[in-house]
C-alpha positions as CSV (number, residue, x, y, z in Angstrom):
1,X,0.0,0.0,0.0
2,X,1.1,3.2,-0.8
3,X,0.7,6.3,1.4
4,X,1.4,9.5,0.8
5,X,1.6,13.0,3.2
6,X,-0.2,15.7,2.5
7,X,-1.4,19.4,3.9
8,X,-5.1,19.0,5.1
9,X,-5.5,22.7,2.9
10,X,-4.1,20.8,-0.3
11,X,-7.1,19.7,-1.5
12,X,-11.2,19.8,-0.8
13,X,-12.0,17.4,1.7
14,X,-16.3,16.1,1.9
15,X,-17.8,16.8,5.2
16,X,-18.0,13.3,5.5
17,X,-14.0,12.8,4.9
18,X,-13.5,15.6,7.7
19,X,-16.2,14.6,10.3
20,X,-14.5,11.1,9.8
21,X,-10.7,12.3,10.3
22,X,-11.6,14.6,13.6
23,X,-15.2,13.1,14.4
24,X,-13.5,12.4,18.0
25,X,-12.5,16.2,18.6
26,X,-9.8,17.6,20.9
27,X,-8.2,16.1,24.1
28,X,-10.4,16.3,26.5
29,X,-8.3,19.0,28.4
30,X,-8.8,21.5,25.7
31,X,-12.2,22.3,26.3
32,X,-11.5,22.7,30.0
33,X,-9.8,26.7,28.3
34,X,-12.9,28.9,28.9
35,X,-12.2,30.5,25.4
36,X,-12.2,27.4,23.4
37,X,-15.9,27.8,22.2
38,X,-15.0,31.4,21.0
39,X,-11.9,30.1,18.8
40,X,-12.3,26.2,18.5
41,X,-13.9,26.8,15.2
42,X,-11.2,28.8,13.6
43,X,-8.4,26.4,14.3
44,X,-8.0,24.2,11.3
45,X,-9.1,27.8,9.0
46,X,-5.6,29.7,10.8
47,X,-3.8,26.7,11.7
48,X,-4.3,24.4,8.0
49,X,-0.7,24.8,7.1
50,X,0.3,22.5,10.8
51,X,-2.5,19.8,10.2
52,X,-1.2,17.1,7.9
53,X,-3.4,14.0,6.2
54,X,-2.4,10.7,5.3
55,X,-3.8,9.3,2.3
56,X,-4.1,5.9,0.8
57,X,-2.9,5.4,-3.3
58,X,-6.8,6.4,-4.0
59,X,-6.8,9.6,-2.3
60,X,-8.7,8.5,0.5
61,X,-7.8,10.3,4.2
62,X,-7.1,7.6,6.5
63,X,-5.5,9.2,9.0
64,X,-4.5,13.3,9.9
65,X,-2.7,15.0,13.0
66,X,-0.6,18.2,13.3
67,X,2.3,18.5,11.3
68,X,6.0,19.0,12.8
């Protein structure tokens, strides 16, 4: 199988694809910050240069996390 690395913001991702890659959310101590609800949603829009997405040889995301 061959995978390939690439920038979440390289390509469109379905909402399906995304809720499926980050359907479990943050650590649990994130939302424990009493300003997460005012920001939360603007994380992958400022930060989508660090979030990285491995795909399979079809394009399909199997797996993503933040980048180095």
């Amino acid at each position: 199988m061959k995978l390939i690395i690439e920038r979440f913001d390289a390509r469109e991702w379905s909402d399906e694809q995304v809720e499926e890659l980050f359907g479990e959310g943050f650590p649990e101590f994130i939302g424990a910050d009493r300003l997460v609800e005012q920001y939360i949603g603007r994380v992958r829009e400022w930060f989508a240069e660090l979030d990285l997405v491995l795909v399979d040889e079809r394009g399909v995301p199997v797996a993503a996390g933040p980048g180095p």
